[in-house]
DSSP file (Angstrom, degrees, kcal/mol; ACC not computed):
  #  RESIDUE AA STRUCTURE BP1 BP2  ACC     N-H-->O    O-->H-N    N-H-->O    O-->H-N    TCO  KAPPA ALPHA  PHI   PSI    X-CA   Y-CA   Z-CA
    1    1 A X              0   0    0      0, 0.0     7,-0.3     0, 0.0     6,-0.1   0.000 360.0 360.0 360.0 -46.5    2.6   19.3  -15.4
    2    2 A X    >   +     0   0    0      1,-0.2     3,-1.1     2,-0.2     6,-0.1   0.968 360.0  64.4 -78.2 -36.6    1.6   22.0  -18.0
    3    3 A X  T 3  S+     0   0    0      1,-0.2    -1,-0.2     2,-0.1     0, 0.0   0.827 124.9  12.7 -15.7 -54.4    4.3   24.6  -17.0
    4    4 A X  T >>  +     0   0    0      1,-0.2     3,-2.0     2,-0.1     4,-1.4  -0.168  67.5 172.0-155.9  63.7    6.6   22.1  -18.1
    5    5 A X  H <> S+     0   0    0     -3,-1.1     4,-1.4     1,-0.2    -1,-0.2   0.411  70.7  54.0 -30.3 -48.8    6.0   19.0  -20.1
    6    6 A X  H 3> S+     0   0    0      2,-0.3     4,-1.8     3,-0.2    -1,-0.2   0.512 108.6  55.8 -51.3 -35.9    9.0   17.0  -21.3
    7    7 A X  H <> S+     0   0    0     -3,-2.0     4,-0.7     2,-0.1    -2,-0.2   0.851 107.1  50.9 -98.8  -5.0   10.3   17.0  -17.7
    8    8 A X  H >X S+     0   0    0     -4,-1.4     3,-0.9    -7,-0.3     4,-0.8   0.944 116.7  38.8 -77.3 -32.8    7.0   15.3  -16.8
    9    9 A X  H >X S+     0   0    0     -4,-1.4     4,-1.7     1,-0.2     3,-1.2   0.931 116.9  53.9 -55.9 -34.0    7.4   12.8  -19.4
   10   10 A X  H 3X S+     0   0    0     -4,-1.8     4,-0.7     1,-0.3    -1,-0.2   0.841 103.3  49.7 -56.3 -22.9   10.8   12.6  -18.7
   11   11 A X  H <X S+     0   0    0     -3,-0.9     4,-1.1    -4,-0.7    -1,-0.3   0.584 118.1  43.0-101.0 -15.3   10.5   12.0  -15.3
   12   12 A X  H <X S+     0   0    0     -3,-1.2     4,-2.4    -4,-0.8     5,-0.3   0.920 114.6  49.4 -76.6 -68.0    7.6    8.8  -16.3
   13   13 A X  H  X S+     0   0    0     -4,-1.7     4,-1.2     2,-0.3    -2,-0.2   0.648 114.3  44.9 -45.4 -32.0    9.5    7.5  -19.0
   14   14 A X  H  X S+     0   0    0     -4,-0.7     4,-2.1    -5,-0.2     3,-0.5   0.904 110.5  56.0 -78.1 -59.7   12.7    7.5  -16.5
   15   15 A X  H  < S+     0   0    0     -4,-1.1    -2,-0.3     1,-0.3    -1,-0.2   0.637 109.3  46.2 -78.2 -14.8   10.4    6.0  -13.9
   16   16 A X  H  < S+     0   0    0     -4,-2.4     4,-0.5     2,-0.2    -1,-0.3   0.666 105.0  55.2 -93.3 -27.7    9.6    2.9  -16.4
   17   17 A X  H >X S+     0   0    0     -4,-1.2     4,-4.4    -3,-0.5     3,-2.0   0.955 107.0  57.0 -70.3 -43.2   13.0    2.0  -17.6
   18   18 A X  H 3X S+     0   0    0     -4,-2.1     4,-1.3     1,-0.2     5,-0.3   0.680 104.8  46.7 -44.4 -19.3   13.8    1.7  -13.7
   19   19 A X  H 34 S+     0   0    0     -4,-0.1    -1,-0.2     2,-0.1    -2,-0.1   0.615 120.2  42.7-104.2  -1.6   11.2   -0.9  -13.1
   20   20 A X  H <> S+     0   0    0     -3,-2.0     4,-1.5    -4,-0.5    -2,-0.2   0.787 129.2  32.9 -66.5 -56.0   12.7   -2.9  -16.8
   21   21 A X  H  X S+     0   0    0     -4,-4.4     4,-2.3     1,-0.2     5,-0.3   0.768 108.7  59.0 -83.2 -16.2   16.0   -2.2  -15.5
   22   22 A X  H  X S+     0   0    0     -4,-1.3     4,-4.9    -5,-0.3     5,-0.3   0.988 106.8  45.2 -55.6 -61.5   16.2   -2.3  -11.7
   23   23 A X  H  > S+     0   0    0     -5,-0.3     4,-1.7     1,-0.3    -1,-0.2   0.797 114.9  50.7 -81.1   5.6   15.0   -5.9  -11.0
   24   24 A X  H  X S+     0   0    0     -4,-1.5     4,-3.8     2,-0.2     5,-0.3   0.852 109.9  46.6 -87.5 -25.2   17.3   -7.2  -13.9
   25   25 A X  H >X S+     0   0    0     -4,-2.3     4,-2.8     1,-0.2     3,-0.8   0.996 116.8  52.3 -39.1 -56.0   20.4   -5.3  -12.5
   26   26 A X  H 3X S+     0   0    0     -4,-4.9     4,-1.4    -5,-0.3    -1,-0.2   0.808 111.9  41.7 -46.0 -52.4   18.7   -7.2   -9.3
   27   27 A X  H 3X S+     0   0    0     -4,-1.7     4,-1.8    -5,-0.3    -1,-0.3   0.621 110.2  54.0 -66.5 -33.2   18.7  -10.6  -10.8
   28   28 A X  H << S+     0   0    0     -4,-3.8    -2,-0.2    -3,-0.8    -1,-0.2   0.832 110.6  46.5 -94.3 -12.3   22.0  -10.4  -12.3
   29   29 A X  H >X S+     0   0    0     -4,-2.8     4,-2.2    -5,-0.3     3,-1.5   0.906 111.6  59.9 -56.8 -45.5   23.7   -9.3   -8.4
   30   30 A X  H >X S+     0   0    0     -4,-1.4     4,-2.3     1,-0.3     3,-1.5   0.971 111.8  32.6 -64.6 -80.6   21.4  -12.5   -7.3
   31   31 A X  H 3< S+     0   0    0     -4,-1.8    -1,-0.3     1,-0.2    -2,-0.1   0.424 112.7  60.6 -57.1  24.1   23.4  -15.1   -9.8
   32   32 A X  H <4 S+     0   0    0     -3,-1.5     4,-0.4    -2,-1.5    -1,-0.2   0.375 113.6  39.4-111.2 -36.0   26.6  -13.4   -9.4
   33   33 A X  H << S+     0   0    0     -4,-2.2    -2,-0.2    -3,-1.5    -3,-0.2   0.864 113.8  51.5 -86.6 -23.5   26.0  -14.3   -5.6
   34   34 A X  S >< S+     0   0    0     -4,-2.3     3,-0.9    -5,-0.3    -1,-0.2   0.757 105.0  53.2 -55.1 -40.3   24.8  -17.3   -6.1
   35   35 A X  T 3  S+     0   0    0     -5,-0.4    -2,-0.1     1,-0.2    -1,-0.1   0.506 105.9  53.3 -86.6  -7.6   27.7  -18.4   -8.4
   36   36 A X  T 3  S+     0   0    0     -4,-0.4     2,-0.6     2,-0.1    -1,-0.2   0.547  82.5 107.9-105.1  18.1   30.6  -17.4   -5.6
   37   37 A X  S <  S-     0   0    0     -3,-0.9     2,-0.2     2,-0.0     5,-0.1  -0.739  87.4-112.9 -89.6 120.5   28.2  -19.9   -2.7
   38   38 A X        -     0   0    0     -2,-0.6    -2,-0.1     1,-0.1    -3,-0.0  -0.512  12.5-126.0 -62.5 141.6   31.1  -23.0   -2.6
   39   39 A X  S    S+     0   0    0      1,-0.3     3,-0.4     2,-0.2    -1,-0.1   0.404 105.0  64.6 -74.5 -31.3   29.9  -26.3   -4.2
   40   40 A X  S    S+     0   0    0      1,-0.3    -1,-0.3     4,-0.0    -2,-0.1   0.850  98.1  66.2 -96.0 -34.8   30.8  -28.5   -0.9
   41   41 A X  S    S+     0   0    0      2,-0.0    -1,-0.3     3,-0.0    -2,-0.2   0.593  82.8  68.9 -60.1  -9.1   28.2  -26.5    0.7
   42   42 A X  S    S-     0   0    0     -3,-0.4     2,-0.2     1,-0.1    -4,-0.0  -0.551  92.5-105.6-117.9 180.0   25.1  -27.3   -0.9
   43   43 A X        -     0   0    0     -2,-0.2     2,-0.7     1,-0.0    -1,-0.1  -0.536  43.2-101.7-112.2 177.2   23.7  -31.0   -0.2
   44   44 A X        -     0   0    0     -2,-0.2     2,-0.4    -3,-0.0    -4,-0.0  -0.925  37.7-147.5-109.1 119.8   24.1  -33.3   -3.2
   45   45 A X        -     0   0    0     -2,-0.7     3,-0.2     1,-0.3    -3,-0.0  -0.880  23.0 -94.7 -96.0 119.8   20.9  -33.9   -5.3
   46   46 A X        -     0   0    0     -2,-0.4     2,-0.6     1,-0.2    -1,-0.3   0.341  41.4-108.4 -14.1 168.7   19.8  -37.1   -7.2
   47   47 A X        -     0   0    0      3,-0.0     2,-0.5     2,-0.0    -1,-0.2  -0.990  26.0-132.0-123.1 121.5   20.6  -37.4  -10.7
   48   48 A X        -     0   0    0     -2,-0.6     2,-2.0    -3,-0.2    -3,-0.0  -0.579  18.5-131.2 -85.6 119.7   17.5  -37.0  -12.9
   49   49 A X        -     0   0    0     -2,-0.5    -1,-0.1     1,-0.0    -2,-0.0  -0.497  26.2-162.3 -57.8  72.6   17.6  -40.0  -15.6
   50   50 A X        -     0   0    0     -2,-2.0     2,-0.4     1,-0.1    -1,-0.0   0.033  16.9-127.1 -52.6 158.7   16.9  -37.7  -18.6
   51   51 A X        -     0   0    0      0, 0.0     2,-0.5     0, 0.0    -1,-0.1  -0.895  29.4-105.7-112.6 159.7   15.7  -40.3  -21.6
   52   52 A X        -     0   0    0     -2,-0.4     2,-0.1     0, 0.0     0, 0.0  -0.745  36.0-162.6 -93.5 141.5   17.7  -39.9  -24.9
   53   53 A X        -     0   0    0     -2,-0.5     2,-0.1     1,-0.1    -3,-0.0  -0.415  22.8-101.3 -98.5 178.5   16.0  -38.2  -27.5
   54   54 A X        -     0   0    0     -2,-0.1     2,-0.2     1,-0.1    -1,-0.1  -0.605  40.5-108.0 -92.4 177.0   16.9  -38.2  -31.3
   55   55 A X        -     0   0    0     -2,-0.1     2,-0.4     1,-0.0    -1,-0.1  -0.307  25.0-140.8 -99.0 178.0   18.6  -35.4  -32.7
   56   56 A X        -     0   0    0     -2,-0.2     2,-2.8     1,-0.0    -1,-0.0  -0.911  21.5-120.0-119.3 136.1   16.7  -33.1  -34.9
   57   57 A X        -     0   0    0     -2,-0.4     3,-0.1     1,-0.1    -2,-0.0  -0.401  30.9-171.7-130.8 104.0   18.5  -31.8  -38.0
   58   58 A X        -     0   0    0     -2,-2.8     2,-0.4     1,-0.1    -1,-0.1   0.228  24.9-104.1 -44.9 146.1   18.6  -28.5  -37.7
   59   59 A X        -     0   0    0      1,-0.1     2,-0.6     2,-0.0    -1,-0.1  -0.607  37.3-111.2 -93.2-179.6   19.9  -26.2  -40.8
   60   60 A X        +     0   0    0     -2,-0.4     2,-0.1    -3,-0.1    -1,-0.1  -0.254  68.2  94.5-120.0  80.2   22.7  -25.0  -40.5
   61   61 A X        -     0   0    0     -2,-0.6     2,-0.3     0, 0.0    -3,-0.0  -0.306  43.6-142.7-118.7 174.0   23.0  -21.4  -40.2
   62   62 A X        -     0   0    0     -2,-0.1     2,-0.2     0, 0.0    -2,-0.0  -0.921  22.2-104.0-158.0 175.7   23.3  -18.6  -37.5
   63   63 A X        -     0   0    0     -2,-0.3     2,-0.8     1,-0.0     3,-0.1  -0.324  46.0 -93.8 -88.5 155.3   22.3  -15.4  -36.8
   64   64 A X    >   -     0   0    0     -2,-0.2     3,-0.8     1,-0.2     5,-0.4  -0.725  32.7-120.3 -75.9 128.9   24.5  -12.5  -37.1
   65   65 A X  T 3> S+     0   0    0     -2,-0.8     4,-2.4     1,-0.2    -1,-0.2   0.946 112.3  46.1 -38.5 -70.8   26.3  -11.5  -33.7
   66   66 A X  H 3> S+     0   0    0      2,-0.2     4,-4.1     3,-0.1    -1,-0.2   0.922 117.2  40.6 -30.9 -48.1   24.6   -7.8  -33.8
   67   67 A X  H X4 S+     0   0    0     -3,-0.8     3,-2.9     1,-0.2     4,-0.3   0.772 109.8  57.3 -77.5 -85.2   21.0   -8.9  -34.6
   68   68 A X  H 3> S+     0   0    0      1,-0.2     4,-1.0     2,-0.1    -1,-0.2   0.585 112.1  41.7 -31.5 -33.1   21.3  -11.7  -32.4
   69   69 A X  H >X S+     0   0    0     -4,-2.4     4,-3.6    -5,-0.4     3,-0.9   0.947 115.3  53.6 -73.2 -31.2   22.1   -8.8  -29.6
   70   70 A X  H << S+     0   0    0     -4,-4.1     3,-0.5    -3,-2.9    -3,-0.1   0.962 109.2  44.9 -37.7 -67.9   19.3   -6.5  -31.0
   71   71 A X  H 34 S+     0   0    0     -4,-0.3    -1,-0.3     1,-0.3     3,-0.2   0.471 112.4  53.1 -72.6  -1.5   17.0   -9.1  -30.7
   72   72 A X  H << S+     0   0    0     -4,-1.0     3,-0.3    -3,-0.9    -1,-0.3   0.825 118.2  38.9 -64.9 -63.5   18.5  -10.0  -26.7
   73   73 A X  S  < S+     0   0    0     -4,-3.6     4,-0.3    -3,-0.5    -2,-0.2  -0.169  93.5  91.4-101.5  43.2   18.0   -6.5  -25.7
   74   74 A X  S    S+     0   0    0     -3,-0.2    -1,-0.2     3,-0.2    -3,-0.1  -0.071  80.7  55.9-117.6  10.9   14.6   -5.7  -27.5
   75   75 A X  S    S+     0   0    0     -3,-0.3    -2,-0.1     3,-0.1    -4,-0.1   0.316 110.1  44.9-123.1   3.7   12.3   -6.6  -24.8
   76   76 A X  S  > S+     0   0    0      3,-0.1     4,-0.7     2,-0.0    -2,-0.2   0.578 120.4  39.3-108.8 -34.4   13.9   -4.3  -22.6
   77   77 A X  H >> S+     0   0    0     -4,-0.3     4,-1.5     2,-0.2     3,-0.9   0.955 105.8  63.6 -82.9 -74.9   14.2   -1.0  -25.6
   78   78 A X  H 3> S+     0   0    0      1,-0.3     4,-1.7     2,-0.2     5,-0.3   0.583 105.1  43.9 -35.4 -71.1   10.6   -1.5  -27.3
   79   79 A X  H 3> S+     0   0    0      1,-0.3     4,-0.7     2,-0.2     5,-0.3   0.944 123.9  42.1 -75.4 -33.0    8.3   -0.6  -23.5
   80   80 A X  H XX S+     0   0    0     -3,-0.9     4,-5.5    -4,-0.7     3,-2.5   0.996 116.5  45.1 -56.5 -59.3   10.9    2.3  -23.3
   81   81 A X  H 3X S+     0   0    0     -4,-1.5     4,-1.0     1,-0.2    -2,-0.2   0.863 119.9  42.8 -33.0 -58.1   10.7    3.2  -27.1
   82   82 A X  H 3X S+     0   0    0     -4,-1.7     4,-0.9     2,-0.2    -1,-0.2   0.315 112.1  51.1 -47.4 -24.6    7.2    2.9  -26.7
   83   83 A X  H <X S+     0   0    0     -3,-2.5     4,-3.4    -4,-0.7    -2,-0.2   0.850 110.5  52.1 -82.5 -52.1    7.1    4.9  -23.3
   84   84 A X  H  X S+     0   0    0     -4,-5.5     4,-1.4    -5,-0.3    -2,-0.2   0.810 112.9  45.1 -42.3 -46.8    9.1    7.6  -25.1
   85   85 A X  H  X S+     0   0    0     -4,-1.0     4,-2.2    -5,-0.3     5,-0.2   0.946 106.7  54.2 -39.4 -72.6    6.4    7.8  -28.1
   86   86 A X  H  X S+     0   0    0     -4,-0.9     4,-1.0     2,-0.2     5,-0.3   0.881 111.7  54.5 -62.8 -46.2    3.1    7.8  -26.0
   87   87 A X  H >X S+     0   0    0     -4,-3.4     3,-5.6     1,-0.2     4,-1.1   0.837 104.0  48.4 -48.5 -97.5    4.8   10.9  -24.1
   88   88 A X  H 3X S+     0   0    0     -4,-1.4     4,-2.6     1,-0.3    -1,-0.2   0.611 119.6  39.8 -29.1 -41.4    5.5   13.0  -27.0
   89   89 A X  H 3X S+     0   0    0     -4,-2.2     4,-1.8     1,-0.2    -1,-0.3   0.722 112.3  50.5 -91.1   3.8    2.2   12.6  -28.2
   90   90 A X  H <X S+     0   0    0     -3,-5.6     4,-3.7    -4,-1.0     5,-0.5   0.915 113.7  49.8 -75.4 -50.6    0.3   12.8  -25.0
   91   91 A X  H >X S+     0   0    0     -4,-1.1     4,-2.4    -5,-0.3     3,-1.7   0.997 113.4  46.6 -63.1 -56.0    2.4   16.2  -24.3
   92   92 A X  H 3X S+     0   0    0     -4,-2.6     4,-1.3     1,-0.3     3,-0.5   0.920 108.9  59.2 -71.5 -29.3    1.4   17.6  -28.0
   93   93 A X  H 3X S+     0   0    0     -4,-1.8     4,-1.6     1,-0.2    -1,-0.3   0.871 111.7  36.5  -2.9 -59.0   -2.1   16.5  -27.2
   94   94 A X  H << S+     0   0    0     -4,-3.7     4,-0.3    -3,-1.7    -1,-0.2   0.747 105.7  61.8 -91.4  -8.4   -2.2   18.7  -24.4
   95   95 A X  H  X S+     0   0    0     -4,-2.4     4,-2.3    -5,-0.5    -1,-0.2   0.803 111.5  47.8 -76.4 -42.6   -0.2   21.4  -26.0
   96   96 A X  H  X S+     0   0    0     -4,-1.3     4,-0.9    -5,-0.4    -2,-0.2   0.701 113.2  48.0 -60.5 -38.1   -3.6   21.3  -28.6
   97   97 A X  H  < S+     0   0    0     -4,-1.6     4,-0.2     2,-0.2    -1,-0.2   0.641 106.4  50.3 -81.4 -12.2   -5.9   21.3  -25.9
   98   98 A X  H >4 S+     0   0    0     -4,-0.3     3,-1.6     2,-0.2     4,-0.3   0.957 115.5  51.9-109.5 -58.1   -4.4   24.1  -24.0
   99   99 A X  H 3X S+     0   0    0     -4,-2.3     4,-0.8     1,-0.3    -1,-0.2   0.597 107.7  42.5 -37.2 -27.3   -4.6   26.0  -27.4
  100  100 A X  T 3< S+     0   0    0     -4,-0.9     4,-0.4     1,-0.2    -1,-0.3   0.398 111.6  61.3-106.1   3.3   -7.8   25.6  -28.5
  101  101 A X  T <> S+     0   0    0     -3,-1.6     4,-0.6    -4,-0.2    -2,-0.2   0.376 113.4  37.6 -83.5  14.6   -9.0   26.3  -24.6
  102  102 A X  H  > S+     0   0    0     -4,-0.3     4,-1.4     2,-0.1    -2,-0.2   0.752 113.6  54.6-112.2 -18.4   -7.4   29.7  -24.8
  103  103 A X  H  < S+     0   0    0     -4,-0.8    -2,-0.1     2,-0.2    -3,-0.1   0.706 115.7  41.5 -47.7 -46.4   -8.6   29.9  -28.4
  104  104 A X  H  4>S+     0   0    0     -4,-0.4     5,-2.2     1,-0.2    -1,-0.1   0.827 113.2  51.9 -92.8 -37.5  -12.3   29.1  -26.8
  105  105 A X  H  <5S+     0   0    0     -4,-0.6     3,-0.4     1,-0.2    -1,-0.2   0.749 105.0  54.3 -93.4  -5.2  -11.9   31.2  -24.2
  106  106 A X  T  <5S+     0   0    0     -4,-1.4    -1,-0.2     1,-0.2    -2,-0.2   0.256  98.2  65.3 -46.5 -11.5  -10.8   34.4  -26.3
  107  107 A X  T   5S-     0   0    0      2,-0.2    -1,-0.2    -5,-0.1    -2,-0.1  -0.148 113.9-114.2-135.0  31.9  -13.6   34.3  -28.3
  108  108 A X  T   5S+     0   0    0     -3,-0.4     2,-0.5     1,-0.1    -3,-0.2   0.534  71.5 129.6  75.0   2.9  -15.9   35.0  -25.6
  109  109 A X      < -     0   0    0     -5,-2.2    -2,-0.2     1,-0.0     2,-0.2  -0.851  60.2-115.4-127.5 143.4  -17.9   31.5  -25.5
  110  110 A X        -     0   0    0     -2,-0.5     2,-1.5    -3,-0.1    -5,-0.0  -0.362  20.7-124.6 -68.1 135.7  -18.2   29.9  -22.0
  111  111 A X        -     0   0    0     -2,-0.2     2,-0.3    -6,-0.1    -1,-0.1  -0.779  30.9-169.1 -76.6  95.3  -16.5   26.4  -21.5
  112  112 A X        -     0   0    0     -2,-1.5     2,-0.1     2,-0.0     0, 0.0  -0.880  27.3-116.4 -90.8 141.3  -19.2   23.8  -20.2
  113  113 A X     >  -     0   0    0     -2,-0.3     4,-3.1     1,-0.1     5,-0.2  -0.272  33.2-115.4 -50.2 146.3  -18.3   20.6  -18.8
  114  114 A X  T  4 S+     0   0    0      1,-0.2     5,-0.1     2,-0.2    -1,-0.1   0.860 111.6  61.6 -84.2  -8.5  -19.8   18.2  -21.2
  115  115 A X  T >> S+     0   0    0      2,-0.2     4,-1.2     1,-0.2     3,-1.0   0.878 107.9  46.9 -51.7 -58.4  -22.3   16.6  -18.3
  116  116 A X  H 3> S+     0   0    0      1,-0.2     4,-1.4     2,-0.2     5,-0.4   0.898 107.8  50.2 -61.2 -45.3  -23.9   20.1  -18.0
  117  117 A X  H 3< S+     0   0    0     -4,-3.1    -1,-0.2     2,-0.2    -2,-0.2   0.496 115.4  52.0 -80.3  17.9  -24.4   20.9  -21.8
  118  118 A X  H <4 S+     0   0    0     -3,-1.0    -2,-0.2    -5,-0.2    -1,-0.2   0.793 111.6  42.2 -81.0 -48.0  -26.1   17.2  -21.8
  119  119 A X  H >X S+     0   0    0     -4,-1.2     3,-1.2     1,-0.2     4,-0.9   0.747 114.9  49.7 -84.1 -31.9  -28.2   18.0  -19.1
  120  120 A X  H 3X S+     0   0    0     -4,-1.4     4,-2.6     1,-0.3     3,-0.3   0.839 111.0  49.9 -88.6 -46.3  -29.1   21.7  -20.6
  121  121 A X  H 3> S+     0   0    0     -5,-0.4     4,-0.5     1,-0.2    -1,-0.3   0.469 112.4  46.6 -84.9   5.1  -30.0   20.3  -24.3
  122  122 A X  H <4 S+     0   0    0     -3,-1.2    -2,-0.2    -4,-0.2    -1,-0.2   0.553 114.6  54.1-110.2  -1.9  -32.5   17.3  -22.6
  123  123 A X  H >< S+     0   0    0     -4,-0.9     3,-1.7    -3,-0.3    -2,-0.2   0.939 110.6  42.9 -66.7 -61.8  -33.9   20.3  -20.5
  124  124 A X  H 3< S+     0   0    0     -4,-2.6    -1,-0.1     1,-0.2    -2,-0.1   0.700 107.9  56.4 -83.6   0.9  -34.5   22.4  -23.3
  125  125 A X  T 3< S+     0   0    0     -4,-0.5     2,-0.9     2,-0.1    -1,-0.2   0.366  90.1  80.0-102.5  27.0  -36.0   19.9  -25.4
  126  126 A X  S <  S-     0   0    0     -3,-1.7     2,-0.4    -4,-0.1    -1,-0.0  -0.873  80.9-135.7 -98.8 119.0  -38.8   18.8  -23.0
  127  127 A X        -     0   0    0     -2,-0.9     2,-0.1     1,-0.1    -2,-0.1  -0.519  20.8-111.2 -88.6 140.5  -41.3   21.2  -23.3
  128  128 A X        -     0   0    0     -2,-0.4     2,-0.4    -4,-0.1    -1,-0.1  -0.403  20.7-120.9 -89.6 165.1  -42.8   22.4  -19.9
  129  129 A X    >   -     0   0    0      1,-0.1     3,-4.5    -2,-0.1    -1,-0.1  -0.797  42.7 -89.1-106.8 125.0  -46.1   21.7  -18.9
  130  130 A X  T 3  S+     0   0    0     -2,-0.4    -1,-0.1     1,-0.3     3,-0.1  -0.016 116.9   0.2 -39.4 123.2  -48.7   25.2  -18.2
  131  131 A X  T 3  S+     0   0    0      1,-0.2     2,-0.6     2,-0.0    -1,-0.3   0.300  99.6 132.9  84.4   5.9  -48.1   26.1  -14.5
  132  132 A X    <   +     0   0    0     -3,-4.5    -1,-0.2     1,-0.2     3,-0.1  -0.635  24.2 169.8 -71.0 104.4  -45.6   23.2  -14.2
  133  133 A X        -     0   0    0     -2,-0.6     2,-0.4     1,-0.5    -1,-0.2   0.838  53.4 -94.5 -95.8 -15.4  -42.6   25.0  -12.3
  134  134 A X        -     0   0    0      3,-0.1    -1,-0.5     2,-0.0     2,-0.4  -0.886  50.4 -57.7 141.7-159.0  -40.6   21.5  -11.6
  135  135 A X  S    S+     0   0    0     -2,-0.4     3,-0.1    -3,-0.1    -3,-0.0  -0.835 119.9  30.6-106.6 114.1  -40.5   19.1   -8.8
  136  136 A X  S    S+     0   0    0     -2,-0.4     2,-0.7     1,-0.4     3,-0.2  -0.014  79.0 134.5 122.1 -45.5  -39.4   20.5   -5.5
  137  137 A X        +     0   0    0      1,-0.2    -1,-0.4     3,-0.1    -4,-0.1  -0.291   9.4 148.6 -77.0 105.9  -40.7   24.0   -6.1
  138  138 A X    >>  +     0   0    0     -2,-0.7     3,-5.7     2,-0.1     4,-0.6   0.939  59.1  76.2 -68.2 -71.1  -42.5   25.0   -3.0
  139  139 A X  G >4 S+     0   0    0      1,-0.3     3,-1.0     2,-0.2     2,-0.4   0.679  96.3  48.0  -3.7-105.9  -41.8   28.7   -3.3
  140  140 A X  G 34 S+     0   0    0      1,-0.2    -1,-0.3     2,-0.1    -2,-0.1   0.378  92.7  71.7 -25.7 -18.6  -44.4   29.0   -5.9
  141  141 A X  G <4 S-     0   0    0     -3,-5.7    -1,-0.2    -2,-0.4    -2,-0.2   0.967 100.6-121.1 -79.9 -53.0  -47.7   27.1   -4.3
  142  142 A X    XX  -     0   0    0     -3,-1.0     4,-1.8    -4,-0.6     3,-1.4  -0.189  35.7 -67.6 118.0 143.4  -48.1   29.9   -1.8
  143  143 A X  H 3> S+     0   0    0      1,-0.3     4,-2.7     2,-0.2    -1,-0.1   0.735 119.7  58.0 -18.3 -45.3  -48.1   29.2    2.3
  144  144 A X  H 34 S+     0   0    0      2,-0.3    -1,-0.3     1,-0.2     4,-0.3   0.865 109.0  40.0 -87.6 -37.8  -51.2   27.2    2.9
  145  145 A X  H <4 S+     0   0    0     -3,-1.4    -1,-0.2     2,-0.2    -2,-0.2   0.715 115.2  56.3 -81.7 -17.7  -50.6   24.3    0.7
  146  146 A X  H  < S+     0   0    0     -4,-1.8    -2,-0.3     1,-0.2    -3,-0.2   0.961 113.3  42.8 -72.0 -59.9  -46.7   24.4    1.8
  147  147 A X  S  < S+     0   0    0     -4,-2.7    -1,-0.2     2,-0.1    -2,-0.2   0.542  89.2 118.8 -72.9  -9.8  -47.8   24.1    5.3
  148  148 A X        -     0   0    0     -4,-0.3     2,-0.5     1,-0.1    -3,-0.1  -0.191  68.7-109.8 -51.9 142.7  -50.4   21.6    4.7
  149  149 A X        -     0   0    0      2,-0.0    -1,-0.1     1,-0.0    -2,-0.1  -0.744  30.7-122.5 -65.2 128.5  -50.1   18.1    6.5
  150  150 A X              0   0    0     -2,-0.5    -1,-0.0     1,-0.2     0, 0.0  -0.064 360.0 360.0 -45.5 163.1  -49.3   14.9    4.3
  151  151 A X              0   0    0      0, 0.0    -1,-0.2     0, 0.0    -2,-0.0   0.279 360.0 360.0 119.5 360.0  -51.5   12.2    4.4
């Protein structure tokens, strides 16, 4: 994935216009098979009494043929467009990151996970208690009290 970025985004961004574009491909083979099943074949269904409505009066205008296809196929380009985007900046993200770690680690200073430099700065600002070595610490009481029974 770092070796070679652009053909892992490519290869996401490829893998998200196939799940736009597969199941319409899929949908338009389903009504294309649907439309060659003969007419006599299917059973004959009621006729729904629609009620008449009045007309509405619309102005009277259109779209231009072009926008109207923009605006058809624009719910299919935008999550690509969009897919395409979030890559490029994810990759120079990591392109940043992978520079200022070689940056960090050139200049001599240790990388800590940030859960250990949490845990290191609430360490050092609790101040320890005379002869307190922690919790746990046997080693230090000496045999006889180690070996003692509870209770």
């Amino acid at each position: 994935m770092r070796a070679r970025p652009v053909l892992y985004a490519s290869r996401h961004v490829a893998a998200g216009a196939a799940t736009v574009l597969l199941p319409v491909a899929g949908a338009a083979v389903l009504v294309w098979l649907l439309a060659r099943i003969p007419s006599d074949v299917l059973p004959d269904l009621p006729a729904i009494p629609w009620p008449d409505l009045p007309a509405i009066p619309w102005p009277d205008w259109q779209l231009p043929g072009w926008l109207g296809r923009i605006i058809d196929q624009a719910r299919y380009v935008v999550p690509v467009l969009l897919g395409i985007l979030w890559a490029r900046r994810e990759v120079s993200r990591r392109r940043s990151q992978d520079e200022l770690r070689e940056r960090v680690r050139g200049s001599g200073v240790r990388d800590v996970p940030a859960d250990e430099t949490e845990q290191a700065e609430r360490h050092e600002e609790q101040p320890e208690a005379a002869g307190d070595e922690g919790a746990g610490d046997v080693e230090g009481l000496g045999r006889d009290v180690a070996d003692e029974a509870e209770g």
